[in-house]
Backbone bond lengths (Angstrom), bond angles and torsions (degrees), N, CA, C in turn:
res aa  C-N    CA-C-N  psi(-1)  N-CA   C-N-CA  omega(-1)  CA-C   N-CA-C  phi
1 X - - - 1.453 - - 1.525 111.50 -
2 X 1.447 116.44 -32.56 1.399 125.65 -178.40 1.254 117.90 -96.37
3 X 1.368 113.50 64.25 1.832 106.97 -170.82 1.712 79.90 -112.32
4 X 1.991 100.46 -172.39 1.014 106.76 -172.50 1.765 120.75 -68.76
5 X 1.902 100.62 -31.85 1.519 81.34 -165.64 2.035 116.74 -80.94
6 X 1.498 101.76 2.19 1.463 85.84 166.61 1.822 117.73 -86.49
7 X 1.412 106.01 -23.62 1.805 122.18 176.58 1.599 97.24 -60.15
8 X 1.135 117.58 -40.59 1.723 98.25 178.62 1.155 120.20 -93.30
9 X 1.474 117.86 -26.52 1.971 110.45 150.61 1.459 118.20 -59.80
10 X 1.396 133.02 -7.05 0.918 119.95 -178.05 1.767 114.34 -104.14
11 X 1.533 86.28 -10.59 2.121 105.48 172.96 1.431 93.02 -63.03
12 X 1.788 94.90 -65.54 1.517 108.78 -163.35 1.790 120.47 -34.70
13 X 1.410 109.56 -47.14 1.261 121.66 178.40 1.181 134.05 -102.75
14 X 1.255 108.97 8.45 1.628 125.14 131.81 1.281 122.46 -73.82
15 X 1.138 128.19 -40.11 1.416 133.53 174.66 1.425 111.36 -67.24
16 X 1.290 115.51 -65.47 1.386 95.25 167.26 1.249 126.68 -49.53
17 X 1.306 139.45 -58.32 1.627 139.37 162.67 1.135 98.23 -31.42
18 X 1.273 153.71 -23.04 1.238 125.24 -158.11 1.999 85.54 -111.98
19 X 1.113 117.31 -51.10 1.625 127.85 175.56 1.986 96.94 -44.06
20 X 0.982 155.12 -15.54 1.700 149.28 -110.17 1.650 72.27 -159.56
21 X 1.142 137.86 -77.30 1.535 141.53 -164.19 1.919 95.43 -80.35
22 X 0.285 136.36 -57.59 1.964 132.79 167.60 1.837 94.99 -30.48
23 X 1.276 113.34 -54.89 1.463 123.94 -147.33 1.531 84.15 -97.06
24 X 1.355 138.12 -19.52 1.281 121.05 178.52 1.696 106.58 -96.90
25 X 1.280 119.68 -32.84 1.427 115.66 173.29 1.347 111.84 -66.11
26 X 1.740 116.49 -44.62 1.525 112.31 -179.39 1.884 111.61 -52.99
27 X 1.132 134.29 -52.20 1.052 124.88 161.69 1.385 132.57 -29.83
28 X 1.700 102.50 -57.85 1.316 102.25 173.04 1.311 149.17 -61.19
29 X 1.719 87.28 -20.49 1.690 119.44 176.28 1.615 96.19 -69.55
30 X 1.497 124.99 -55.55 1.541 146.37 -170.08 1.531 81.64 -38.91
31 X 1.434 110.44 -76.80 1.728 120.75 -156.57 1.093 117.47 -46.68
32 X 1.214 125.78 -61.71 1.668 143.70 155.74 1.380 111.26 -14.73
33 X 1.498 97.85 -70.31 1.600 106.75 175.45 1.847 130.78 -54.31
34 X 1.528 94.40 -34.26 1.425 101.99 -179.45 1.542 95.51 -78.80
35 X 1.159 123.31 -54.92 1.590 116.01 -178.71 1.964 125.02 -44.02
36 X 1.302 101.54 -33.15 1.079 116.29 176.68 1.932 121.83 -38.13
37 X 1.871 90.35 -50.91 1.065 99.34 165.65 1.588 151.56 -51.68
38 X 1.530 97.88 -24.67 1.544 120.58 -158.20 1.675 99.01 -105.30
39 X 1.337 118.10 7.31 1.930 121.15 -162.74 1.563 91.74 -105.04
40 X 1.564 91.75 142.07 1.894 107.78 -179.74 1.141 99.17 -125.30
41 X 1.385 115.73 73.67 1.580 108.95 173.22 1.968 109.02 -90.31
């Protein structure tokens, strides 16, 4: 079950999951930040 070609589908799709949540927080961080600007408290 543990040979190489399931260990590198299993890199592969960790890496992306991990690239997909990087790329969804970086946005969110972006948004936050741009909004920050526009508040009249």
């Amino acid at each position: 079950m543990l040979d190489g070609a399931f260990l590198s589908h299993v890199l592969a799709w960790l890496i992306g999951a991990m690239t997909v949540c990087v790329a969804g927080l970086t946005f969110a961080a972006l948004f936050s930040m741009s909004r920050t600007g526009y508040r009249k408290d």
